[in-house]
LOVOZA-604055 format. One line per field, with one value per residue (C-alpha): residue number from 1; x, y negated, z. Coordinates in steps of 0.25 Angstrom, whole numbers, plus 5000, padded with zeros to 4 digits. Layout:
N
n [NUM/...]
x [X/...]
y [Y/...]
z [Z/...]
This chain:
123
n [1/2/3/4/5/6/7/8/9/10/11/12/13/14/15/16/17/18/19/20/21/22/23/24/25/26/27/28/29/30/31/32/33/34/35/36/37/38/39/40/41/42/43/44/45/46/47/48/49/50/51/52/53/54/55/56/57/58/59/60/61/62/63/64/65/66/67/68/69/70/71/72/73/74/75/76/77/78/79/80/81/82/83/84/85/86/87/88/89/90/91/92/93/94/95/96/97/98/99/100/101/102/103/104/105/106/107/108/109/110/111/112/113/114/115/116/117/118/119/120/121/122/123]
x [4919/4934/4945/4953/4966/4978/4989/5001/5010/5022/5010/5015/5024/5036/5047/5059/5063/5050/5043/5029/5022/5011/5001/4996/4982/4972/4959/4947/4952/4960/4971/4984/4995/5008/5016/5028/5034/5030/5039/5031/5034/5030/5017/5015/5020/5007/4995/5001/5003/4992/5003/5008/5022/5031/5045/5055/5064/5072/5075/5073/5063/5049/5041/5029/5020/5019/5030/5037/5028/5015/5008/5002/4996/4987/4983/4968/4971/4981/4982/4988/4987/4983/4997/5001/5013/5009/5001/4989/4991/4977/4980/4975/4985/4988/4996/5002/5009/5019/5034/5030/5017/5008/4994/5000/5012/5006/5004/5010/5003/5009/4999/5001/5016/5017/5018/5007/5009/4994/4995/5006/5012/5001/5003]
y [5016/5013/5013/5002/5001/4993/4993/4999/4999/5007/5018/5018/5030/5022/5030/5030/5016/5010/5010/5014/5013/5005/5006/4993/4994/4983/4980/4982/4990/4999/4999/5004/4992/4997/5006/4997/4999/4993/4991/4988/4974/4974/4978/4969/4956/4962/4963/4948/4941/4948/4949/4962/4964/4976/4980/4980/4992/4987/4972/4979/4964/4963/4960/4952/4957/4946/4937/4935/4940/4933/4947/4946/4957/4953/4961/4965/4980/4988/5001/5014/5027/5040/5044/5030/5031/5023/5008/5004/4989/4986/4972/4960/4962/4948/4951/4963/4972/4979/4972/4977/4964/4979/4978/4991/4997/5010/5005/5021/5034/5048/5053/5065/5064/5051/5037/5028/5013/5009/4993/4983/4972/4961/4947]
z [5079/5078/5087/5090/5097/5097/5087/5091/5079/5088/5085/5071/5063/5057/5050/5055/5050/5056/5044/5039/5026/5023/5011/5006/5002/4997/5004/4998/4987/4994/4983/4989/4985/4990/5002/5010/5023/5038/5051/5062/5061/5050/5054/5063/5055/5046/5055/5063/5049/5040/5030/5026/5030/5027/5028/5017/5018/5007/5013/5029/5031/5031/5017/5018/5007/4998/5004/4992/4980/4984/4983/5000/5007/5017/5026/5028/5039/5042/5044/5051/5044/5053/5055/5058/5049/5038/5037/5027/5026/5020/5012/5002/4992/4984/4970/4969/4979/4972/4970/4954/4956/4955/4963/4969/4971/4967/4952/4946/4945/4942/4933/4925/4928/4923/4931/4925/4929/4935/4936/4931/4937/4942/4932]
């Protein structure tokens, strides 16, 4: 059976700017979208609001997946890896997730020493 307890996000790794990565990944298919970064509020706006919420290095401001762009991510779970240094933010991705309108931002692959471009823009 599994354990419960109560989440206790001070029990989370942050670096030492009080971020931690978290993998986007899509339910169901288990399709791994994209990697961003978290601040604790951040996680906390995203299990109140069922809204993804991450933190923009760049603009130092929360980033509201979807906000802007249309593209949501919903959230379906979210979880804490072993080490509890990283977040899987399990999600119903609408349109794409990559700022290139790619499903994924993992759309290259090193094959044969050789990028290959996996999937264009969406539309």
């Amino acid at each position: 059976m599994a354990q419960t307890v109560t989440f206790d996000l001070s029990t989370l790794k942050f670096d030492d700017a009080g971020l931690i990565p978290a993998i986007a990944q899509q339910d169901g298919s288990g399709e791994v979208l994209m990697m961003a970064w978290m601040n604790a509020q951040a996680i906390e706006r995203t299990l109140e609001t069922g809204r993804v919420t991450y933190w923009s290095r760049s603009r130092k401001s929360f980033w509201i997946k979807g906000e802007t762009s249309g593209h949501v991510q919903e959230l379906v779970d979210l979880r804490v890896d072993c080490d509890r240094d990283c977040i899987l933010v399990v999600v119903r991705q609408t349109g794409a997730a990559c700022h290139t309108n790619r499903r994924s931002c993992f759309y290259t692959a090193i094959r044969g020493g050789e990028e290959v471009e996996l999937m264009a823009p969406m539309g």
